[in-house]
N, CA, C and O atoms as a GROMACS GRO file, in nm:
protein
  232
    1UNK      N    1  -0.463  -0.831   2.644
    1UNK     CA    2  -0.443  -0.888   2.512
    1UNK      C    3  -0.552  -0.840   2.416
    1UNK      O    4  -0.530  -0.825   2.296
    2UNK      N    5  -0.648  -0.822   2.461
    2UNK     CA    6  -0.814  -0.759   2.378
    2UNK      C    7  -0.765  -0.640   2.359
    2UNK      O    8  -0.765  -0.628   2.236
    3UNK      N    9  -0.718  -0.531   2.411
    3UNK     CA   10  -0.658  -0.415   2.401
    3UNK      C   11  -0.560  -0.385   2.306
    3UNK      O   12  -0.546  -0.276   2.250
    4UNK      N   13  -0.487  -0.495   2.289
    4UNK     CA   14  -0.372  -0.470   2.135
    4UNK      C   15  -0.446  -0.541   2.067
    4UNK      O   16  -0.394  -0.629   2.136
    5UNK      N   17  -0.518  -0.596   1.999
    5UNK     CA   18  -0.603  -0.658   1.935
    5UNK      C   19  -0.683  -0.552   1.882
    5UNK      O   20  -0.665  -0.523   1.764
    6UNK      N   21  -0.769  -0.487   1.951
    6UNK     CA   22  -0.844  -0.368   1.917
    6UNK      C   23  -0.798  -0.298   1.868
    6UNK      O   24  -0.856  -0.256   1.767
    7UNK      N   25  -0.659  -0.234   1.905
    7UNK     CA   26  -0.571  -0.128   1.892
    7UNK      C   27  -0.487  -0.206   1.715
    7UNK      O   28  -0.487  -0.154   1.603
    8UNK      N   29  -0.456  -0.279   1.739
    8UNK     CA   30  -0.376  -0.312   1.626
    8UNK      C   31  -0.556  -0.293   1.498
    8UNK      O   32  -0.565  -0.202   1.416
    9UNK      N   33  -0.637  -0.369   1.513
    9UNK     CA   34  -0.761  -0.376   1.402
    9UNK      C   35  -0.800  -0.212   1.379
    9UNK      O   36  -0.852  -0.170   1.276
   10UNK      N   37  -0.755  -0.110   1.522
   10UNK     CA   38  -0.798   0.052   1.502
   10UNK      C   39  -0.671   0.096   1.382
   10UNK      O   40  -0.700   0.139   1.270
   11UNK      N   41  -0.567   0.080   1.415
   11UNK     CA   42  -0.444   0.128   1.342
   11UNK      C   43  -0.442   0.077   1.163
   11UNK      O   44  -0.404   0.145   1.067
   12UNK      N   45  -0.490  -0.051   1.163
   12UNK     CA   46  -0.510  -0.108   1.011
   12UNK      C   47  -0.617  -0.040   0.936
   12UNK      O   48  -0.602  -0.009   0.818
   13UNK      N   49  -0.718  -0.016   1.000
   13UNK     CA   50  -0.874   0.071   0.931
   13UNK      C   51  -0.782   0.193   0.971
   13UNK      O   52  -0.780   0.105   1.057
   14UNK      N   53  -0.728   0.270   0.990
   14UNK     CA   54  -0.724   0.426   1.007
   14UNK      C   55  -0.609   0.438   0.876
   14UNK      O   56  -0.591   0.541   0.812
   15UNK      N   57  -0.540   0.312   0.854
   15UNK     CA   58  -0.422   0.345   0.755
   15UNK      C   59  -0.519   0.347   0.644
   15UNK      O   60  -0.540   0.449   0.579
   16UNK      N   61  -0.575   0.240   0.621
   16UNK     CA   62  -0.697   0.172   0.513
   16UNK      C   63  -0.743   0.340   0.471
   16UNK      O   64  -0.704   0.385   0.364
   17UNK      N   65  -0.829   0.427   0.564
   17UNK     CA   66  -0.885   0.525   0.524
   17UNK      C   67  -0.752   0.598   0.493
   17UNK      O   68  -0.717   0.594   0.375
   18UNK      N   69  -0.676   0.660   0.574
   18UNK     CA   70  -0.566   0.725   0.482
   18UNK      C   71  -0.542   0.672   0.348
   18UNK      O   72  -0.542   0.744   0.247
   19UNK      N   73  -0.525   0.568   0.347
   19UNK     CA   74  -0.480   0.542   0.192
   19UNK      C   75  -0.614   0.567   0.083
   19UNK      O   76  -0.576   0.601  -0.029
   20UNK      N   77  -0.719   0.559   0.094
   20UNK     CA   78  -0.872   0.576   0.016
   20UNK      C   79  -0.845   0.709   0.009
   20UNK      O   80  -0.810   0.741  -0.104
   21UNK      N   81  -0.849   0.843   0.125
   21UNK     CA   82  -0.864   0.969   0.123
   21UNK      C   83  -0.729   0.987   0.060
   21UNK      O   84  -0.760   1.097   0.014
   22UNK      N   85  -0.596   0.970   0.016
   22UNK     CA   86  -0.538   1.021  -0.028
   22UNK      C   87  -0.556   0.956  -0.208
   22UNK      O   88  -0.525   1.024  -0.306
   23UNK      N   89  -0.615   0.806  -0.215
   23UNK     CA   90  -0.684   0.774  -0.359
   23UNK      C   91  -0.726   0.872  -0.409
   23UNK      O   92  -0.668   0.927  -0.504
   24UNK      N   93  -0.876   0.931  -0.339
   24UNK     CA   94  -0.966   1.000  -0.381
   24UNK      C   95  -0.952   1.137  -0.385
   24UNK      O   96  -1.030   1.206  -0.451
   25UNK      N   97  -0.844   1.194  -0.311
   25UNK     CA   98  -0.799   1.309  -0.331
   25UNK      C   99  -0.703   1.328  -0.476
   25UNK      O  100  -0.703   1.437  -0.534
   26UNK      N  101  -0.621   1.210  -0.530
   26UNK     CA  102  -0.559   1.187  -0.637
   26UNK      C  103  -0.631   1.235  -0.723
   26UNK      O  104  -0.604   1.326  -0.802
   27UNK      N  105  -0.758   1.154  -0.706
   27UNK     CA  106  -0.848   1.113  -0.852
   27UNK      C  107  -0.929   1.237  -0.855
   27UNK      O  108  -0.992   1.260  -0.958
   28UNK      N  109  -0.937   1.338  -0.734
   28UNK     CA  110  -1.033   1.427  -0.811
   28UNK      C  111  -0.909   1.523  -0.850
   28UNK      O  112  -0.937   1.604  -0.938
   29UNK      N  113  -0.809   1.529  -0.812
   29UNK     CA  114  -0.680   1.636  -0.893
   29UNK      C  115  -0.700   1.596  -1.036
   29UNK      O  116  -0.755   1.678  -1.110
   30UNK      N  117  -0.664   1.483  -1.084
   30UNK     CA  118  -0.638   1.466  -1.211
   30UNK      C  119  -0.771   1.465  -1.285
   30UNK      O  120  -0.771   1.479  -1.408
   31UNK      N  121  -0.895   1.447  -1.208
   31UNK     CA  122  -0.997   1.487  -1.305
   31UNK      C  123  -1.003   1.663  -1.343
   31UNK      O  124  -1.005   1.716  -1.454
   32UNK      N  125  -1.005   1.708  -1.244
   32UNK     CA  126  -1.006   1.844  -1.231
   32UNK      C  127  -0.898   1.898  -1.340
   32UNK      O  128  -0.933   1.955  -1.444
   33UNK      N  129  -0.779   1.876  -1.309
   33UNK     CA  130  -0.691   1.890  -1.434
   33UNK      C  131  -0.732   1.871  -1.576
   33UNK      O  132  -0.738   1.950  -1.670
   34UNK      N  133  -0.757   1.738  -1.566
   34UNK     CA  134  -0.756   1.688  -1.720
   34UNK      C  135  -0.888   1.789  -1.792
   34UNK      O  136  -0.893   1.812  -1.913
   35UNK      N  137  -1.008   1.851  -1.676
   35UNK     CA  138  -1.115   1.874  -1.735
   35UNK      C  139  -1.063   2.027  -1.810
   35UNK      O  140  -1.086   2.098  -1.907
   36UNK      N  141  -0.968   2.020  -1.677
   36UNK     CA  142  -0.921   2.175  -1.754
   36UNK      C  143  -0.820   2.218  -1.897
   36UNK      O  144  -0.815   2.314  -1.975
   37UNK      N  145  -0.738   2.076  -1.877
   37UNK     CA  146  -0.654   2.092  -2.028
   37UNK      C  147  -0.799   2.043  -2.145
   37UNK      O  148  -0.771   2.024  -2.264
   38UNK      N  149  -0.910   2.030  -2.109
   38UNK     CA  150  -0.997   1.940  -2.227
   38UNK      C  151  -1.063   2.093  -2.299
   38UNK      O  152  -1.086   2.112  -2.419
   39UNK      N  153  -1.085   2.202  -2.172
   39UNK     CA  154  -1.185   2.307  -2.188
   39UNK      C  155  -1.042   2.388  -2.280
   39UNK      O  156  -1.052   2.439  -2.391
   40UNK      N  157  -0.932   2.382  -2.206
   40UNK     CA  158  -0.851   2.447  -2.275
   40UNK      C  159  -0.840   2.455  -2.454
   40UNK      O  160  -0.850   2.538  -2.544
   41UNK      N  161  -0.811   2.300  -2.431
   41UNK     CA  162  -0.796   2.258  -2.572
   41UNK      C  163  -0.922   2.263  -2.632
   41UNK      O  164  -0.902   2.221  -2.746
   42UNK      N  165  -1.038   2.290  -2.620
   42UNK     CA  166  -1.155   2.325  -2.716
   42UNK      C  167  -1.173   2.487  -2.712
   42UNK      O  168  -1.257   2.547  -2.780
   43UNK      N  169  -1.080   2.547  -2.622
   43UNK     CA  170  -1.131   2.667  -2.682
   43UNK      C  171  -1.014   2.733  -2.757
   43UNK      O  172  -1.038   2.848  -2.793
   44UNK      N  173  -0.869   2.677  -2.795
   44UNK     CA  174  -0.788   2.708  -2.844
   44UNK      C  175  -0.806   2.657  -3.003
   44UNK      O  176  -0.804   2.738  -3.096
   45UNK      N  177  -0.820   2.534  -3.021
   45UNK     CA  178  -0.837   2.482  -3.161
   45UNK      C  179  -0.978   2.372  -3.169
   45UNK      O  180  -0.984   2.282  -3.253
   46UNK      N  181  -1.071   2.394  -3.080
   46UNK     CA  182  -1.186   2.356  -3.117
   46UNK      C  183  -1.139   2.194  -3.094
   46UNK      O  184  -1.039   2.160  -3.030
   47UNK      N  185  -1.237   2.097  -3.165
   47UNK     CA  186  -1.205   1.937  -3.134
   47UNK      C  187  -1.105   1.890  -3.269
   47UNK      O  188  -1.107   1.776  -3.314
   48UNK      N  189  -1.032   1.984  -3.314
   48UNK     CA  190  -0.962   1.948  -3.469
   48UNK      C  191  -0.895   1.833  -3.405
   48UNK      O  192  -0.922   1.715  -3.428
   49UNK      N  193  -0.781   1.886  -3.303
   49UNK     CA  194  -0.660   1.789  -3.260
   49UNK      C  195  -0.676   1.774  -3.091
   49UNK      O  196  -0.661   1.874  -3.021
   50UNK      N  197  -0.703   1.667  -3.042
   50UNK     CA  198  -0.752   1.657  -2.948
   50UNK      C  199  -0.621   1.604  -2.841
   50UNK      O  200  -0.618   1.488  -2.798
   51UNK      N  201  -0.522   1.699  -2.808
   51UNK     CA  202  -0.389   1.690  -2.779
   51UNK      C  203  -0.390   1.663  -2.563
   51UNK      O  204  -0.323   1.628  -2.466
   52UNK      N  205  -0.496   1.705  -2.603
   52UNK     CA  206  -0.509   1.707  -2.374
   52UNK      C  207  -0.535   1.534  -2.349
   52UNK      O  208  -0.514   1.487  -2.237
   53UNK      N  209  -0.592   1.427  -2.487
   53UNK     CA  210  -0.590   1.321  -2.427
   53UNK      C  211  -0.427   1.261  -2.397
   53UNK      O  212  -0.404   1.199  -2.294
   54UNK      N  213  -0.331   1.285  -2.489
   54UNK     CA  214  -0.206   1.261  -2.456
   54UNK      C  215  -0.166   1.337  -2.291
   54UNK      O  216  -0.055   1.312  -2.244
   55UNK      N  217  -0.224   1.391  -2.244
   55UNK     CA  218  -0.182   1.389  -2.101
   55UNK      C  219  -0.271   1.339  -2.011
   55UNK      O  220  -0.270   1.366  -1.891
   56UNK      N  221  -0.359   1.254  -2.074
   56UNK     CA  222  -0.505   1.233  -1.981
   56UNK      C  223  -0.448   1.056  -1.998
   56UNK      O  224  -0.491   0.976  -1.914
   57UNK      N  225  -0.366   1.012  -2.091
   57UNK     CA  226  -0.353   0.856  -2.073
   57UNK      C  227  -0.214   0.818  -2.092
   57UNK      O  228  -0.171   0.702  -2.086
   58UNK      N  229  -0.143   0.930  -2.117
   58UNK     CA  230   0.003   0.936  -2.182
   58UNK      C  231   0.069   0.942  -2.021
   58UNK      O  232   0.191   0.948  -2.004
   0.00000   0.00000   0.00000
């Protein structure tokens, strides 16, 4: 009975980290992205119209 007990508390923390590592894998895509539509958009029209935040919250 200690054995599925263990086993069930191993299986809940291993999902737990899957779900964080696939968070944190999210969050650095869309930073990475967004940094790149930001560099984009300042070197195309400078900070006139600042159009990359509409895909950064839109």
């Amino acid at each position: 009975m200690d054995i599925n007990k263990n086993e069930s508390k191993y299986m809940r923390a291993k999902e737990r980290v899957d779900q964080l590592k696939k968070f944190y894998g999210n969050l650095t895509s869309y930073i990475v992205v967004i940094t790149g539509l930001g560099i984009l958009n300042y070197y195309t029209n400078g900070w006139r119209y600042m159009w990359f935040l509409w895909a950064a919250f839109g």
